[in-house]
C-alpha positions as CSV (number, residue, x, y, z in Angstrom):
1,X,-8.8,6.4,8.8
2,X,-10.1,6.4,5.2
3,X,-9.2,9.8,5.2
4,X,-5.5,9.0,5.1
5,X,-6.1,6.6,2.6
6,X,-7.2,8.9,0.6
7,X,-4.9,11.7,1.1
8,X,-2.3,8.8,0.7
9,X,-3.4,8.0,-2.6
10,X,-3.3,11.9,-4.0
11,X,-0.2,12.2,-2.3
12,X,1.1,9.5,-4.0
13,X,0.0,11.0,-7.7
14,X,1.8,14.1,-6.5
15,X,4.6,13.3,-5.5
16,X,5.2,10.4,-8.8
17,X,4.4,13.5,-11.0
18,X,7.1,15.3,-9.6
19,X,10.0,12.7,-9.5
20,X,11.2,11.2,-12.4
21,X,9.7,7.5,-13.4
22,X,13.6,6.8,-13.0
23,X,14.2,8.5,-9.4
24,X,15.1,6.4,-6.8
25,X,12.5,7.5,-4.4
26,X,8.8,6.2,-6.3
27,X,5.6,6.5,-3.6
28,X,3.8,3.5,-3.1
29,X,1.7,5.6,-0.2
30,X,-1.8,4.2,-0.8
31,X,-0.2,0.3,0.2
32,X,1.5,1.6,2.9
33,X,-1.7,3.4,3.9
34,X,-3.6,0.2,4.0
35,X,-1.0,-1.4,5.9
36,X,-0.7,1.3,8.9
37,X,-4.7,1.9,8.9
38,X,-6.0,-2.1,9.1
39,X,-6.0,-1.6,12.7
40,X,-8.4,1.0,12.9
41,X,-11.0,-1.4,10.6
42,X,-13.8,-3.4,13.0
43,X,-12.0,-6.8,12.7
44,X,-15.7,-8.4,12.4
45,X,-16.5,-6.6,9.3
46,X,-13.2,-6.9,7.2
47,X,-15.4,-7.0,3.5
48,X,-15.3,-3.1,4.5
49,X,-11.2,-3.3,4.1
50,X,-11.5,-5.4,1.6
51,X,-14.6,-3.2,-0.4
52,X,-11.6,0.2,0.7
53,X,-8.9,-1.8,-1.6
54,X,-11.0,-3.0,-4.0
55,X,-12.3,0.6,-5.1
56,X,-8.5,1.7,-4.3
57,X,-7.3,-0.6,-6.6
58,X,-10.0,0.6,-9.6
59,X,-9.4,4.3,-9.3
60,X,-5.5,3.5,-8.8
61,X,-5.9,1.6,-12.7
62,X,-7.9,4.5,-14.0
63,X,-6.3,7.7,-12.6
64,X,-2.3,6.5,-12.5
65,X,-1.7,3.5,-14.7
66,X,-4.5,3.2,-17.0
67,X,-4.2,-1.0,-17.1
68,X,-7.9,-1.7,-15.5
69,X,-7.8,-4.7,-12.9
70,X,-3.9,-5.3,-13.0
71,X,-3.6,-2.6,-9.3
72,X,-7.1,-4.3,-8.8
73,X,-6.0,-7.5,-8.4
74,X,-2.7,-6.6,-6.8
75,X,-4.4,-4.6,-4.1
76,X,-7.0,-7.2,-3.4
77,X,-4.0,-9.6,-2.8
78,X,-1.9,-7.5,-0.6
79,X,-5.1,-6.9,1.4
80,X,-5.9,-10.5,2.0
81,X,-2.4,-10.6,3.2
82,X,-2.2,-7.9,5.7
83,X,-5.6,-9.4,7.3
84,X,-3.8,-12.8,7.5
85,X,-0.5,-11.4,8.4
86,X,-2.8,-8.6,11.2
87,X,-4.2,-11.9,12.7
88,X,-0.9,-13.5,13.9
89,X,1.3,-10.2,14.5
90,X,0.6,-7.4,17.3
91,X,0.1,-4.4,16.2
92,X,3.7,-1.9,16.5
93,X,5.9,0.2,14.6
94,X,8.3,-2.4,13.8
95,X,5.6,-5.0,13.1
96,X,4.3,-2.5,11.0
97,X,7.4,-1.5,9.0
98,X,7.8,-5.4,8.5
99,X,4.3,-5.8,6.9
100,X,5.2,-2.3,5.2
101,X,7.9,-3.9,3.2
102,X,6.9,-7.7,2.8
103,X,3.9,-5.4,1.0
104,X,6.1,-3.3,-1.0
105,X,7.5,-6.4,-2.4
106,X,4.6,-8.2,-3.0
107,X,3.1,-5.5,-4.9
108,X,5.7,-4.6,-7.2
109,X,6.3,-8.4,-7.8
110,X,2.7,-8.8,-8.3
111,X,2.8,-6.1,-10.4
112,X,5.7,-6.9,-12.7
113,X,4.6,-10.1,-13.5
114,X,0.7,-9.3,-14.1
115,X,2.2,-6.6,-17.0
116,X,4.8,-9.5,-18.0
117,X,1.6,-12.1,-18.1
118,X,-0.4,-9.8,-19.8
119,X,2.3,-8.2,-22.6
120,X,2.7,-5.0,-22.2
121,X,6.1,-5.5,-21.0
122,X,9.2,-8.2,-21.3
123,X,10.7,-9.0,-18.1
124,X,13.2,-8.2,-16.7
125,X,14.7,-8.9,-13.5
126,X,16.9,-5.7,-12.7
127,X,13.7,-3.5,-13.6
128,X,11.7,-5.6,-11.0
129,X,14.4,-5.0,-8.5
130,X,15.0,-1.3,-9.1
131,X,11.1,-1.0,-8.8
132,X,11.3,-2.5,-5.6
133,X,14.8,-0.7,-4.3
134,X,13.2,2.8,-5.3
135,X,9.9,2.4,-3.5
136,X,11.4,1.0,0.2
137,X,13.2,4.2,1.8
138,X,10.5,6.6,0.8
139,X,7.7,4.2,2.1
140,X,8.9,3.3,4.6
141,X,9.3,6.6,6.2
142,X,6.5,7.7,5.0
143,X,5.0,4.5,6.8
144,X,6.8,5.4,10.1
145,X,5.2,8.9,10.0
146,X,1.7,7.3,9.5
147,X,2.4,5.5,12.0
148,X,2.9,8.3,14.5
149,X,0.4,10.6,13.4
150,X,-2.8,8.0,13.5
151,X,-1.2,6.5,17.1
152,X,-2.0,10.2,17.6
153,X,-5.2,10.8,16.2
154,X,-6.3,7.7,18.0
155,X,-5.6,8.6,21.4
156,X,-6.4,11.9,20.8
157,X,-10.3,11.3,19.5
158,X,-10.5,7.6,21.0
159,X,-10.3,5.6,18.4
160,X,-10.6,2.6,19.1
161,X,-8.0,-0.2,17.4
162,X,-9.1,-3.5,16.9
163,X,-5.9,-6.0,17.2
């Protein structure tokens, strides 16, 4: 399932190079990846989700925002979350759209306010909400087809997913 992650995360820098910064569909894929592959993680060894975001989070910094540890942080966050949120919730689409967009919210919130902390920009409240509006449709289709393609896979190969 790191596969998808990964495809995720260059279709993600693909598809943000060809929409405008101001379009109101912007790609969040490599959260929503995380969010629809937990699952398929060995619940026992969840430093190996956690290691997947951390080195997510650097090469997200260097390759698409060039801010070093602000995506770090925020994807080391939004993972802890999804393992909390995984422990109490059964695994399903609509359980999974949920924890799609309570994580599309929490990382462009998290976001916003690390850059706002930090100085490089002045806040705003209807940018933080437009950042939010233009990521949910897309991602959360995008998370629905996920969804359906590694229920696939997993039957299909037998993998196994640890809920």
């Amino acid at each position: 399932m790191i596969l998808f992650i990964i495809l995720s995360f260059i279709l993600e820098g693909t598809i943000s190079n060809l929409v405008s910064p101001n379009s109101i569909i912007l790609p969040l894929f490599t959260m929503t990846s995380l969010v629809i592959c937990y699952p398929y993680f060995n619940k026992t060894k969840k430093y190996h989700f956690i290691i997947t975001s951390i080195i997510i989070g650097i090469i997200y910094d260097i390759a698409y925002t060039n801010s070093l540890f602000i995506n770090t942080f925020t994807f080391i966050i939004c993972c802890l979350i999804i393992i909390y949120i995984d422990n109490y919730i059964h695994d399903s689409l609509l359980n999974k759209t949920i924890i799609n967009i309570i994580m599309i919210l929490l990382f462009k919130t998290i976001s916003y306010l690390l850059l706002f902390i930090f100085g490089f920009i002045k806040f705003n409240y209807n940018i933080l909400l437009k950042g939010i509006y233009s990521s949910l449709v897309l991602n959360i289709i995008y998370g629905i087809i996920l969804y359906f393609i590694c229920d696939f896979i997993s039957r299909k190969f037998n993998l196994k997913k640890y809920e």
